[in-house]
Backbone as JSON Lines, residues from 0, in Angstrom:
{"i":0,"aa":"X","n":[88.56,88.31,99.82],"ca":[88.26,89.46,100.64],"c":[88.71,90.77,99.99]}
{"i":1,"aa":"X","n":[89.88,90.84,98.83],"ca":[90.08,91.7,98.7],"c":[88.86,92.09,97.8]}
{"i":2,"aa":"X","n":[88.0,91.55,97.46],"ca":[87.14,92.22,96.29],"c":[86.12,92.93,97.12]}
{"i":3,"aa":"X","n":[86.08,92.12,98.4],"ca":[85.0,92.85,99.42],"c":[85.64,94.19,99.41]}
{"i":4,"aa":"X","n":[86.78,94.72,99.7],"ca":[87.29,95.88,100.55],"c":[87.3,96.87,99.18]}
{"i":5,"aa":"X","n":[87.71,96.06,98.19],"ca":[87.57,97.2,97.21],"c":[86.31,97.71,96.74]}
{"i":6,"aa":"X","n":[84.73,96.65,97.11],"ca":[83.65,97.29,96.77],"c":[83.45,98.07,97.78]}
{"i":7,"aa":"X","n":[84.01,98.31,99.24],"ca":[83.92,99.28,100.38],"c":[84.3,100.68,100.08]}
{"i":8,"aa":"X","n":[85.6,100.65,99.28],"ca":[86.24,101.93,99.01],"c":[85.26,102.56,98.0]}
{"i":9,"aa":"X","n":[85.2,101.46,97.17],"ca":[83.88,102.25,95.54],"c":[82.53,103.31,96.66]}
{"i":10,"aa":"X","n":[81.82,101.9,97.1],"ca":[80.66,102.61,98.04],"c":[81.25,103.92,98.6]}
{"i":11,"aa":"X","n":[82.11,103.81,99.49],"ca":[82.65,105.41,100.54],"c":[82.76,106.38,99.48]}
{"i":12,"aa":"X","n":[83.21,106.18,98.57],"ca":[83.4,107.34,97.43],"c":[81.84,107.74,97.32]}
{"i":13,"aa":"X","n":[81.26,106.87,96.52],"ca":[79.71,107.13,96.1],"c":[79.4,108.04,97.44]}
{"i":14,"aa":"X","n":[78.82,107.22,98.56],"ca":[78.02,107.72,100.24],"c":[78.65,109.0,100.18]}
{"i":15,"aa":"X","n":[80.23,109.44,99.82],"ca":[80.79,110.59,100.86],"c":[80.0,112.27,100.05]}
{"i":16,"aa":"X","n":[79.38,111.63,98.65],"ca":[78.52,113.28,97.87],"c":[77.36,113.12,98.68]}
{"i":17,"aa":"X","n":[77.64,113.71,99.69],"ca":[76.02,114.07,100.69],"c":[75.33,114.96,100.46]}
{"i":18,"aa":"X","n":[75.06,115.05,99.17],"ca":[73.97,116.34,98.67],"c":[72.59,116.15,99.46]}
{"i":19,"aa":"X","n":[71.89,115.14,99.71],"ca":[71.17,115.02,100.89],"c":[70.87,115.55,102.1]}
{"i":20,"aa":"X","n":[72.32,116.13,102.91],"ca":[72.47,116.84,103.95],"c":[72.53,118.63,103.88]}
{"i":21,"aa":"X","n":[72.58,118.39,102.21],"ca":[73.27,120.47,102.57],"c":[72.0,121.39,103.38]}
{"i":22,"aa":"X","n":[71.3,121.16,102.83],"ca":[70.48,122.1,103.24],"c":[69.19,122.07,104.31]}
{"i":23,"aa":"X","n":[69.83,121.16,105.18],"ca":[69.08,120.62,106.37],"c":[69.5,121.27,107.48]}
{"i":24,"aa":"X","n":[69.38,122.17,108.26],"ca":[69.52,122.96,109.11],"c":[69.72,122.49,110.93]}
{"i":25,"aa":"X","n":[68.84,121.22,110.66],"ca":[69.27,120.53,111.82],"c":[70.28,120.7,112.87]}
{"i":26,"aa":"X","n":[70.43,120.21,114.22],"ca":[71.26,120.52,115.04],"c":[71.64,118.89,115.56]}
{"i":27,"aa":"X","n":[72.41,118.5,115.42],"ca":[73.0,117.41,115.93],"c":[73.33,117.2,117.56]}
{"i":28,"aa":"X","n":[72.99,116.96,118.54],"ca":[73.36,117.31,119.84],"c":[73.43,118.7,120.58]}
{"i":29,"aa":"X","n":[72.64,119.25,119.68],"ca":[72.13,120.73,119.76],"c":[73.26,121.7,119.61]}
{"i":30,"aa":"X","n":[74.42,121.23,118.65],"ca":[75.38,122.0,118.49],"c":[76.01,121.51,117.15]}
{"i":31,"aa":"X","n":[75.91,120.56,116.41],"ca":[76.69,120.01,115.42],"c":[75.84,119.87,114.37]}
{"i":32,"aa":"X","n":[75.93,120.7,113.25],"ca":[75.03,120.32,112.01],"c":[75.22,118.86,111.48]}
{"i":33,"aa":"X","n":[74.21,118.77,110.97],"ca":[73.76,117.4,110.59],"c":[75.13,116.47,109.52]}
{"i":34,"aa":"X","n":[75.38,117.83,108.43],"ca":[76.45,117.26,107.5],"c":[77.43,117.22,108.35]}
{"i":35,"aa":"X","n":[78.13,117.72,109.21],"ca":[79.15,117.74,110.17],"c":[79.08,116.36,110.61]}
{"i":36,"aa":"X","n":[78.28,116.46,111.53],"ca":[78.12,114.81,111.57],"c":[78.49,113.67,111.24]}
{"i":37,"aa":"X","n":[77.65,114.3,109.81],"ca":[77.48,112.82,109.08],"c":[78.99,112.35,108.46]}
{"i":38,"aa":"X","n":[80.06,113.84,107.94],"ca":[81.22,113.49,107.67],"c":[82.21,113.21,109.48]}
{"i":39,"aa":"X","n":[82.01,113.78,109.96],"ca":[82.45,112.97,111.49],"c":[82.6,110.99,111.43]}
{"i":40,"aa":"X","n":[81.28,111.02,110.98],"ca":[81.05,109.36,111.29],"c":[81.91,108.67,109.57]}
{"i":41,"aa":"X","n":[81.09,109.23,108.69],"ca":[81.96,109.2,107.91],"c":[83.61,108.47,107.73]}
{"i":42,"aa":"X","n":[84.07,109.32,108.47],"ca":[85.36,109.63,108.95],"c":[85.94,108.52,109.57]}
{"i":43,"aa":"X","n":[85.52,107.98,110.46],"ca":[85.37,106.76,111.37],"c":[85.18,105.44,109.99]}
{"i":44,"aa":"X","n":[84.11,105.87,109.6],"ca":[83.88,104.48,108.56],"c":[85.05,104.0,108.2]}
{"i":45,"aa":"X","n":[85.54,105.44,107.2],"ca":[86.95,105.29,106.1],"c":[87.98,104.91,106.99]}
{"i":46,"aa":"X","n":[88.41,105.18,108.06],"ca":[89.84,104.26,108.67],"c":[89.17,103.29,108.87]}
{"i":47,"aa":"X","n":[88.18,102.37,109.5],"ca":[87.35,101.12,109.54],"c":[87.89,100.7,108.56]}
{"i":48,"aa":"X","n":[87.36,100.75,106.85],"ca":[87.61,100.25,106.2],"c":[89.35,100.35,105.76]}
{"i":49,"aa":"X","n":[89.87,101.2,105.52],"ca":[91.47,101.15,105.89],"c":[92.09,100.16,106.14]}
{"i":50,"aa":"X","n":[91.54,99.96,107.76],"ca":[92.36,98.91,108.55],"c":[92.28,97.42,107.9]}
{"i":51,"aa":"X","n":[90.55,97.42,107.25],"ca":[90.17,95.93,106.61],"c":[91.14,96.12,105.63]}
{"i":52,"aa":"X","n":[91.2,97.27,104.49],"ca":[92.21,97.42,103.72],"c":[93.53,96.96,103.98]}
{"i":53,"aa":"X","n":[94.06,96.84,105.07],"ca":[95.38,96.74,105.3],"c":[95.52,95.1,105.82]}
{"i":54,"aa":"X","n":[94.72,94.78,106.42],"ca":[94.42,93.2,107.33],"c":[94.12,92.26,105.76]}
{"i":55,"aa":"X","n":[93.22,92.72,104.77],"ca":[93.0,91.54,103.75],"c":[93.71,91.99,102.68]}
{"i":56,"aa":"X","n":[93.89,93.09,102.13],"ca":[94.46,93.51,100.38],"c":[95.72,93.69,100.64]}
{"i":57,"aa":"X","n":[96.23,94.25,101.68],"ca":[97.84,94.47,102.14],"c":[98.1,93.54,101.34]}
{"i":58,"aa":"X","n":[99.95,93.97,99.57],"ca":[100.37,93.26,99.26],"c":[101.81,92.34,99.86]}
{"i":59,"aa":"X","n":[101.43,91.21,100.66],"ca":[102.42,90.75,101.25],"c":[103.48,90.14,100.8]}
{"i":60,"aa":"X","n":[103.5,90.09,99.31],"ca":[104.79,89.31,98.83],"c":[105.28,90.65,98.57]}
{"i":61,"aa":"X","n":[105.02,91.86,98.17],"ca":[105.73,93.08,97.98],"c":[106.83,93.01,99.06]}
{"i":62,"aa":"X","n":[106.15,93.1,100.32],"ca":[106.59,93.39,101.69],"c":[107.52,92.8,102.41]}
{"i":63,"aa":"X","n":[107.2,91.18,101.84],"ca":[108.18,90.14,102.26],"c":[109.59,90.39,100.8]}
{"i":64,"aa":"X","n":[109.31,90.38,99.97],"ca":[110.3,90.88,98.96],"c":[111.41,92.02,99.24]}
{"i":65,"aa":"X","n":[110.77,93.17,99.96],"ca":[111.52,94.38,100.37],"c":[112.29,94.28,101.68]}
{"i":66,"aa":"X","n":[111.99,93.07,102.1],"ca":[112.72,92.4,103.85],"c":[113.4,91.77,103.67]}
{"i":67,"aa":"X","n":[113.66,91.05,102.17],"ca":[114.88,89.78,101.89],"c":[116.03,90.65,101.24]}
{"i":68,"aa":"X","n":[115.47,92.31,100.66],"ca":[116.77,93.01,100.22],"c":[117.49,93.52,101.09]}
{"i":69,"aa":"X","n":[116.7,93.69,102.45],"ca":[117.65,94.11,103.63],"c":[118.58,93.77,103.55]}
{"i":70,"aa":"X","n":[118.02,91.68,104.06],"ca":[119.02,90.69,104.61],"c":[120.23,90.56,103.76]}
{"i":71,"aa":"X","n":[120.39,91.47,102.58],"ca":[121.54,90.97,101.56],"c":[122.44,91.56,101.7]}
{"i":72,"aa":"X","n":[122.47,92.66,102.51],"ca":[123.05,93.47,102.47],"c":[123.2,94.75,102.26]}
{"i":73,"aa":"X","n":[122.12,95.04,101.52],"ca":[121.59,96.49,100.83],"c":[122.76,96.78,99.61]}
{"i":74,"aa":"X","n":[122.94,98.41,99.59],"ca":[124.17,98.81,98.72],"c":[125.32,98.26,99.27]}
{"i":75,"aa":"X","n":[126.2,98.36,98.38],"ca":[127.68,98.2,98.31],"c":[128.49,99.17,97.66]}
């Protein structure tokens, strides 16, 4: 899974150059330009993927490693 989440992050990079949208004048809900929008939803995607980021690639032996230096005691 982690290879899934990391081809998610590649894609969001690519999708987020919306040269597509600049010069579309459009009204989104009759108040929100179109690129507005589209980085709005955008926006939403990237924590989406985040969270998958954090649920499958999260490194857990890091994490469990940094919880056993607690238990030792820390400094002295």
């Amino acid at each position: 899974m982690k290879k899934f989440v990391y081809a998610l992050v590649i894609l969001m990079a690519i999708i987020h150059q919306d040269v597509w949208w600049w010069d579309n004048k459009r009204l989104v809900f009759d108040f929100m330009p179109l690129g507005l929008f589209y980085h709005a939803l955008f926006s939403c995607m990237a924590a989406g993927v985040w969270a998958l980021a954090i649920k499958w690639a999260w490194p857990s032996d890091i994490e469990e490693w940094a919880e056993a230096d607690d238990e030792q005691g820390g400094e002295q």
